[in-house]
C-alpha positions as CSV (number, residue, x, y, z in Angstrom):
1,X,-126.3,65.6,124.8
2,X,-123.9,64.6,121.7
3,X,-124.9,61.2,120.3
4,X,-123.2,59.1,117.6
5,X,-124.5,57.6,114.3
6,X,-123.0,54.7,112.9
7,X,-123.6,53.1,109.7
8,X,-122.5,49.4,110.1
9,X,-121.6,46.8,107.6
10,X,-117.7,47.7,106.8
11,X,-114.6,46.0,107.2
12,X,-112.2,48.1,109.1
13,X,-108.7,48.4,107.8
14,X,-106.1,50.6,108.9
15,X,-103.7,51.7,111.6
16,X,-104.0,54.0,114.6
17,X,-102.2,55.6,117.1
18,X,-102.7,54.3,121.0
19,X,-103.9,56.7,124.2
20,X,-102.2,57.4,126.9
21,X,-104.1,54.7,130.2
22,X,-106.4,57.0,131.5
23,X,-106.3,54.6,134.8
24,X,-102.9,55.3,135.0
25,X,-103.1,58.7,134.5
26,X,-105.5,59.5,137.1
27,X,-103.3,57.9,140.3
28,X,-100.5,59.7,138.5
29,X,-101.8,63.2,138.3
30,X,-102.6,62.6,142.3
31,X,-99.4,61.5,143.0
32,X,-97.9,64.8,142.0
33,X,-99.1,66.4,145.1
34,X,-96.4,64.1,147.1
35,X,-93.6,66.1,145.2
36,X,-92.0,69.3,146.6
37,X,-91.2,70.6,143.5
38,X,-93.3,71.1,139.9
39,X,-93.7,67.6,138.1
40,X,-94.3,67.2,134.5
41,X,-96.6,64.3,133.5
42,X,-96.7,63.3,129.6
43,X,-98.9,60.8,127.1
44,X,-102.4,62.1,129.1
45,X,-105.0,61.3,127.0
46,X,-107.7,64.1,126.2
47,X,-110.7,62.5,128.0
48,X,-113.3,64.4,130.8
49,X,-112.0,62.7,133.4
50,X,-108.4,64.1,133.1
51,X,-109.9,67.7,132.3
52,X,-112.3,67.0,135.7
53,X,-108.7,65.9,138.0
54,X,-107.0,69.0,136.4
55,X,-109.7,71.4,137.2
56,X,-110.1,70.1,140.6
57,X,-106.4,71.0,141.2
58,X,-107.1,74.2,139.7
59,X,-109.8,74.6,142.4
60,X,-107.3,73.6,144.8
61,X,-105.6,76.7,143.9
62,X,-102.6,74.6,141.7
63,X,-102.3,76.3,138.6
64,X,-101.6,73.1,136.0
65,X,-99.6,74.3,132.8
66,X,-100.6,72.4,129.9
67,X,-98.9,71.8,126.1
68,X,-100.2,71.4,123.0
69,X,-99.4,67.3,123.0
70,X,-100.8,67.5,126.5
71,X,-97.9,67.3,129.0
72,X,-99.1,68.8,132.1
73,X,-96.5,70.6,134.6
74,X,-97.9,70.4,138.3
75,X,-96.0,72.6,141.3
76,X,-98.0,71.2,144.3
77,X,-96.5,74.1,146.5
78,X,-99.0,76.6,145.7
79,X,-101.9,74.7,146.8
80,X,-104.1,76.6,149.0
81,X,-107.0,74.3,149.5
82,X,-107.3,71.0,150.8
83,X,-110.8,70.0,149.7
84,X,-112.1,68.1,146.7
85,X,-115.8,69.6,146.5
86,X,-118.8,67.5,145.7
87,X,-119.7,69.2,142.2
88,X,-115.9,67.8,140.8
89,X,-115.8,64.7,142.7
90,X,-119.5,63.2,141.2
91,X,-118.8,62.7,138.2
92,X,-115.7,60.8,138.9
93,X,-115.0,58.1,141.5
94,X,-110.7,58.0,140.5
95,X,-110.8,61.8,142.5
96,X,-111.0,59.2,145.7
97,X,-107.2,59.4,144.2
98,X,-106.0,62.7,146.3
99,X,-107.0,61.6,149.5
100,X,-104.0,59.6,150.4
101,X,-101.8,62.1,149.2
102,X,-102.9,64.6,150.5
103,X,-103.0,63.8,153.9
104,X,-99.8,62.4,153.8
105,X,-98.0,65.3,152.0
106,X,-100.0,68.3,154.0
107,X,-101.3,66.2,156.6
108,X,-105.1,66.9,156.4
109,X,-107.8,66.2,153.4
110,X,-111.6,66.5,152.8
111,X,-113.0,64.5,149.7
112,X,-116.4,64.0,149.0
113,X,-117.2,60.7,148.5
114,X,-117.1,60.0,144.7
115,X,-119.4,59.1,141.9
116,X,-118.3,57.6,138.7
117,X,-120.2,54.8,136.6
118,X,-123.2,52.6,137.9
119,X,-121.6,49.6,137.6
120,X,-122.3,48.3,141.5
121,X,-121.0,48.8,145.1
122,X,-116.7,50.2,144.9
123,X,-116.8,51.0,148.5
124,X,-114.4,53.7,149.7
125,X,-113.7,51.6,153.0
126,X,-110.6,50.1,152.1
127,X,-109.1,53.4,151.7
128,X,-110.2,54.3,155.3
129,X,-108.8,51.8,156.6
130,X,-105.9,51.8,155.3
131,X,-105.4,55.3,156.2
132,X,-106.5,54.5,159.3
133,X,-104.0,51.7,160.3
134,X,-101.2,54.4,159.2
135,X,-102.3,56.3,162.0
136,X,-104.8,58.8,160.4
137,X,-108.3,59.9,161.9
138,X,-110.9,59.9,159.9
139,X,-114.4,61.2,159.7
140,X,-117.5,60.6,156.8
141,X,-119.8,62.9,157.7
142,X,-122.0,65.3,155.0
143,X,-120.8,62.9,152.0
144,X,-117.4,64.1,152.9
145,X,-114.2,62.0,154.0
146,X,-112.1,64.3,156.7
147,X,-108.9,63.1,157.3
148,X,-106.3,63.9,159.3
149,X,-102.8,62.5,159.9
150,X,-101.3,62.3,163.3
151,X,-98.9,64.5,164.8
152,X,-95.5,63.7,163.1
153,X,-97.2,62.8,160.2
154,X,-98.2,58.9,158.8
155,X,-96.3,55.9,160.4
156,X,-95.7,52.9,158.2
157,X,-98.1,49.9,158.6
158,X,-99.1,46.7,157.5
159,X,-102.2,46.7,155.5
160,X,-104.0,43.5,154.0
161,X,-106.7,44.5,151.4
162,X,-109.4,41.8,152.3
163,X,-110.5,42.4,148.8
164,X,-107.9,43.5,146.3
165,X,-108.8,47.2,145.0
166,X,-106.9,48.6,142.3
167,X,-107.6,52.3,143.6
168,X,-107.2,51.3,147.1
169,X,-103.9,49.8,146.7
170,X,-102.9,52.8,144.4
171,X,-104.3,55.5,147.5
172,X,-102.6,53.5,150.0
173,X,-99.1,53.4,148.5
174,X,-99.0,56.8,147.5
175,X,-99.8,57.4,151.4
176,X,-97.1,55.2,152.6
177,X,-94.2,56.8,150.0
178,X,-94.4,60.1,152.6
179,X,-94.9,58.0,155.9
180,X,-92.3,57.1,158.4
181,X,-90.9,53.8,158.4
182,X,-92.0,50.8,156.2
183,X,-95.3,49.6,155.1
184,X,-96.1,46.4,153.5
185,X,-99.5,46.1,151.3
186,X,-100.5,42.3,151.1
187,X,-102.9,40.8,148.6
188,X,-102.3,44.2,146.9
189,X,-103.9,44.5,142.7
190,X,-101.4,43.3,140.3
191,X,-102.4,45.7,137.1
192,X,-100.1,47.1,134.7
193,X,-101.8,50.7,136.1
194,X,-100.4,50.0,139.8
195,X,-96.9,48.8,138.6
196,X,-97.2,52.4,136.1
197,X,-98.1,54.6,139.7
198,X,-94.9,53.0,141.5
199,X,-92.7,53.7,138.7
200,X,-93.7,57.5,138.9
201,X,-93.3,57.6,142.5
202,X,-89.9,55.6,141.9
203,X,-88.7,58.2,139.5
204,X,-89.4,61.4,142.2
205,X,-87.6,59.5,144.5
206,X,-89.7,56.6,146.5
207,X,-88.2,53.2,147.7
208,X,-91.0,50.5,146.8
209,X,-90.5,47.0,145.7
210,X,-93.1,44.4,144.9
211,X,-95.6,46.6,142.7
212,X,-96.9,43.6,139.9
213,X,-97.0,41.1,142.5
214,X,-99.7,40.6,145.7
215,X,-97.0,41.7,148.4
216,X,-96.0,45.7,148.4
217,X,-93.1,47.4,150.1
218,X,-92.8,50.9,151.0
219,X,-90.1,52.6,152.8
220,X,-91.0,56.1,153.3
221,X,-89.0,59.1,152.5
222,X,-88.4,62.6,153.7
223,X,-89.7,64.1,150.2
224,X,-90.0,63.3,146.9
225,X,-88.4,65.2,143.9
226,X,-89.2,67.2,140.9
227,X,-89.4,64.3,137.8
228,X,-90.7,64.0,134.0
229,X,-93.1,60.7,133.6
230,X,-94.6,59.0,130.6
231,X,-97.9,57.5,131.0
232,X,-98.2,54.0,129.8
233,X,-100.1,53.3,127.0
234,X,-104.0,52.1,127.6
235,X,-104.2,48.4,127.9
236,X,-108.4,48.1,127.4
237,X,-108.7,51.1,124.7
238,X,-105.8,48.9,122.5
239,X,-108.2,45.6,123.5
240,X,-111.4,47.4,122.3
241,X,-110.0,48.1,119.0
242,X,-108.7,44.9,118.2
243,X,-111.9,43.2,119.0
244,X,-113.9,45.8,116.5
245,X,-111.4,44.9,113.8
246,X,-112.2,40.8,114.8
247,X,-115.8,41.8,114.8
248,X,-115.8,43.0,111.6
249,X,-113.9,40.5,109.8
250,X,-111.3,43.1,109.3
251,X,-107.2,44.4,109.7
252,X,-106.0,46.4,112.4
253,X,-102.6,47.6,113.7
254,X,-102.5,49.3,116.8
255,X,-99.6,51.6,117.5
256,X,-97.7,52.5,120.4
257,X,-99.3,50.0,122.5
258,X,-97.4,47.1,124.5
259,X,-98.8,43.7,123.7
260,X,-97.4,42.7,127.4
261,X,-99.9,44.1,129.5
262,X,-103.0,42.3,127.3
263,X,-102.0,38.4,127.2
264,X,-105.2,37.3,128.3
265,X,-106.9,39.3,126.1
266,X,-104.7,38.4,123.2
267,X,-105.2,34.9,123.7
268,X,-109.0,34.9,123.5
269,X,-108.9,36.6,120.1
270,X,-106.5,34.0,118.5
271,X,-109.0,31.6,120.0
272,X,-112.0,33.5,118.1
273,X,-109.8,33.1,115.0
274,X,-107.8,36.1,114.8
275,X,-104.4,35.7,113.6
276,X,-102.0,38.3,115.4
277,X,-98.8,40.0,115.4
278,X,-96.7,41.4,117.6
279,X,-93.5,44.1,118.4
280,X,-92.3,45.6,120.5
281,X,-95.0,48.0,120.4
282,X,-97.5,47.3,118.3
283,X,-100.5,44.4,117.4
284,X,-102.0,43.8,114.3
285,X,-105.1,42.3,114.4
286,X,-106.6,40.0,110.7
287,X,-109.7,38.4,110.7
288,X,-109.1,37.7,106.3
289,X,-112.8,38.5,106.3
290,X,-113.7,35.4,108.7
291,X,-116.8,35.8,111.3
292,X,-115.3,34.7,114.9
293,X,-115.7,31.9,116.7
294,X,-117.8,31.8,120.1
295,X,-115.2,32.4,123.3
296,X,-116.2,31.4,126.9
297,X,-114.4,34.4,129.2
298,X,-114.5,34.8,132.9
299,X,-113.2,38.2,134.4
300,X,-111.0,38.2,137.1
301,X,-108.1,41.0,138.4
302,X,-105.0,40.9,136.6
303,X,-103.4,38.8,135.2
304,X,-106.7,37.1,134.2
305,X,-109.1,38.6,132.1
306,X,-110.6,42.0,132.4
307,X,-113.5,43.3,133.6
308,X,-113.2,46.0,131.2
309,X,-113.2,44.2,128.5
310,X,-115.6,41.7,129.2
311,X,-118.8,44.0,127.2
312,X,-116.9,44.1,124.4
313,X,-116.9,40.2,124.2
314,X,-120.2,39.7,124.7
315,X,-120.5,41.6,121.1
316,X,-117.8,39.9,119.9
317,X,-120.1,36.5,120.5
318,X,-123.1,38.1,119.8
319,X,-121.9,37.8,116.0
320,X,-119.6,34.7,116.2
321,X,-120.1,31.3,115.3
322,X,-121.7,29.3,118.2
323,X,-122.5,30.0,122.0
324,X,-120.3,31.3,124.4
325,X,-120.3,32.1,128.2
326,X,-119.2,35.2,130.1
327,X,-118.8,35.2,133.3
328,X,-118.3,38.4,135.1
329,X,-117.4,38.0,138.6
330,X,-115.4,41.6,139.8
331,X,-119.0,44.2,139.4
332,X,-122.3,42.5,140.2
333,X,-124.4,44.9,137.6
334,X,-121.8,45.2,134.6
335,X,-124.7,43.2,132.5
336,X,-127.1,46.5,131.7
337,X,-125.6,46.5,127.9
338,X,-127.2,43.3,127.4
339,X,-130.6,44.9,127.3
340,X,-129.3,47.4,124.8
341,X,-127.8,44.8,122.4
342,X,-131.3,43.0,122.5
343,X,-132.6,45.5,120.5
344,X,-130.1,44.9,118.1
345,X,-131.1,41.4,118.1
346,X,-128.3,39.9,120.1
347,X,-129.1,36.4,121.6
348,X,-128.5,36.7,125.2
349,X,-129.7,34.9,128.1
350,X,-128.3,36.5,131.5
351,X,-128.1,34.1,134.5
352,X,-126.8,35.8,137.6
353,X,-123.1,36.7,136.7
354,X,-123.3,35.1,133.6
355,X,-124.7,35.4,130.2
356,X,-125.1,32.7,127.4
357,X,-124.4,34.6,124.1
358,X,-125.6,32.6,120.9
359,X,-124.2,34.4,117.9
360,X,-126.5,35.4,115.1
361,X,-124.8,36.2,111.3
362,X,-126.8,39.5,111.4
363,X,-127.5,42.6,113.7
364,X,-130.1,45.3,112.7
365,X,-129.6,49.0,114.0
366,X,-131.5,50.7,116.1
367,X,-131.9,53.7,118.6
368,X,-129.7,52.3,121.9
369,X,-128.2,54.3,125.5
370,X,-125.2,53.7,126.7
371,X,-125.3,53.0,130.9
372,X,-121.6,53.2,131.6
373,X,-117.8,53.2,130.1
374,X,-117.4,49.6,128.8
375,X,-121.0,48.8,128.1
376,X,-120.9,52.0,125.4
377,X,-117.8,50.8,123.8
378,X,-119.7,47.1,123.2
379,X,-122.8,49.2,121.3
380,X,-120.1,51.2,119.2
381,X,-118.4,47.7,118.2
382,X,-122.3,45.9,117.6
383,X,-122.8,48.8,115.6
384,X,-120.0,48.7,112.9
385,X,-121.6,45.0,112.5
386,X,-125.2,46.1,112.0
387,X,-127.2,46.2,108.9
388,X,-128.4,50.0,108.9
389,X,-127.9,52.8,111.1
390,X,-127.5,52.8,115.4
391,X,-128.2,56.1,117.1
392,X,-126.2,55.7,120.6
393,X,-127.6,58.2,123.4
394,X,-125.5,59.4,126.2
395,X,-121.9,59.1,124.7
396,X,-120.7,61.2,127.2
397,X,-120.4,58.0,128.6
398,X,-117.8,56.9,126.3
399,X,-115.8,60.2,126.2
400,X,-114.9,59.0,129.6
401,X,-112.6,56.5,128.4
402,X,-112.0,56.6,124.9
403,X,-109.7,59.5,123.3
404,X,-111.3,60.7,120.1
405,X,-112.9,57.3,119.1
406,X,-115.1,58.6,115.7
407,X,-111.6,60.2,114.6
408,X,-109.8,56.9,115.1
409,X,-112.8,54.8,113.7
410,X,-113.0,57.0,111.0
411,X,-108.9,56.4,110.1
412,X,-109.9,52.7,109.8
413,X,-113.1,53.3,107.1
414,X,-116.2,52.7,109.7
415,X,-118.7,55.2,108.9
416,X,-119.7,56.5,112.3
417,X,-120.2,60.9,113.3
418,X,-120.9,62.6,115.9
419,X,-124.0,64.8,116.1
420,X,-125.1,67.4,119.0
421,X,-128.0,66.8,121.1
């Protein structure tokens, strides 16, 4: 297993180039087995995950055709299989993605049930069930959803998530683009990522209003049409950055972002100190070499704060001036990085959901293990702070969700390298 070596201590300075949303990109690529014609699908970012959902179309017998600036072109209509095997789905929990599209666009589907980070209980039931009021029998048996639609196809429904669920509401309205008659989502998720998904489907031809609010319309159509899609840029990989620039006292510009679809996030940094820029497409980030302030944060779905960027607070206060409290209150085990950063000598005292961060001037290096996505990008960003050198174990954690991140690191002076297991 690769692992990364960072030296900490220097001020980042510099400018960089924004990914493609890999949590857009994932409901995307699925959505281009509603279209009856190819579909080209541009800005993916180069992480595993996209590799793993454009393999497991391979598998499916799609042949994906792929460009040097990675634009994929997907033509659904040579599919051959209609199963998502175990050995793709484990490693990521997004291939639950496929399930409402398929059995809406070829009217049967068998997923196994997916795996993904540790991060607590994302249960798969709200996707059943709202399959299920559409008219579709299902089946979990062998760690395999079966699905079937009914003869005619899906029929429109109703559907109240009595929890909201991002991926849910995204397998749910890709479902009801294809199904007969009009569905209505309610207390539907609100994230940039959804409102993304309904502007592809949009663009091949779907009727659906509401996507950015609670309350989701879908008339169905016959058949959606051949399109060409951008994928927003990421929203949490344009956070992360920003708060290792804050972190470090230093200057950042991020390009090609959108500073819309972060407010919350935004707003907390200005609070820690950071003075910040905006345009159209692009933040820039300056600390002037100040240590930031302590921020209290509580994580809630969109258009509150982020869950996935509430690690890389709790390293932004593990540094600042002060004590701060994060309360995390979407995952009931997003805390495991605390234990890491103790070894770094981060001040943290968890109670329940929330932890009490006192900030300390200095950090010391030492050998730590990333546990899942978010929590690895809060060791990187602890890291560039430390006095000495931090070995972090099990990247592969972080090549899930972050595009090349020693290359961009590297562009803003930290002094960080990759090195084979």
């Amino acid at each position: 297993m690769d692992k990364l070596i960072i030296t900490g201590g220097v001020r980042l300075d510099g400018e960089i180039r924004i990914s493609g949303a890999k949590n857009s990109a994932l409901p995307i690529l699925a959505a281009t087995l509603l279209c009856d014609g190819p579909v080209t699908v541009a800005n993916l970012p180069h992480l595993h995950d996209i590799t793993t959902m454009i393999e497991l179309f391979g598998r499916m017998g799609i042949e994906p055709v792929i460009d040097e600036k990675l634009s994929v072109e997907i033509d659904p209509r040579t599919i051959k299989t209609l199963i998502a095997p175990y050995e793709l789905v484990k490693t990521m929990r997004a291939s639950i993605l496929v399930l409402g599209p398929m059995v809406a666009r070829f009217g049967e589907a068998e997923v196994a049930l997916p795996g993904g980070c540790a991060i607590g209980s994302r249960p798969v039931d709200l996707h059943i069930r709202g399959l299920e009021a559409m008219g579709a029998v299902i089946d979990v048996e062998g760690g395999y959803i079966k699905a079937k639609a009914p003869e005619g196809g899906l029929r429109g429904a109703h559907f109240f998530f009595d929890t909201v669920s991002v991926t849910g509401t995204e397998n749910i309205m890709m479902a009801a683009a294809l199904a007969k008659g009009r569905s209505v989502l309610a207390n539907a998720a609100r994230e940039p990522e959804v409102i993304d998904l309904a502007n592809f489907l949009i663009a091949m031809g779907a009727k659906i209003t509401g996507a950015g609010t609670d309350t989701i319309t879908i008339d169905g159509v016959e058949r959606l049409h051949p399109a060409t899609y951008k994928v927003m840029p990421d929203r949490i990989e344009t956070g992360t950055y920003l708060v290792a620039a804050a972190v470090t006292g230093g200057r950042v510009k991020v390009k090609d972002t959108d500073p819309t679809i972060l407010e919350a996030v935004l707003e907390k940094l200005r609070e820690s100190g950071a003075e910040i820029t905006c345009g159209d497409d692009w933040i820039e980030l300056n600390m002037h070499g100040k240590r930031p302030k302590a921020v209290n944060v509580r994580t809630a779905p969109y258009p509150a704060f982020p869950t996935d960027m509430q690690a890389q607070f709790i390293s932004l206060n593990a540094i600042a001036e002060g004590t701060g409290a994060v309360i995390e209150t979407i995952f009931e085990n997003r805390f495991m990085h605390v234990y890491e950063l103790h070894r770094m000598g981060a001040k943290i005292q968890v109670e329940g959901n929330t932890a009490i961060v006192t900030g300390t001037e200095k950090l010391k290096g030492a050998p730590v293990m990333a546990t899942d996505l978010r929590a690895s990008a809060s060791l990187v960003i602890s890291a560039l702070i430390a006095e000495g050198d931090t070995l972090i174990d099990r990247i592969y954690h972080i090549d899930r969700g972050y595009e090349c991140i020693e290359e961009k690191l590297q562009m803003l002076g930290a002094k960080i390298r990759r090195v084979p297991g």
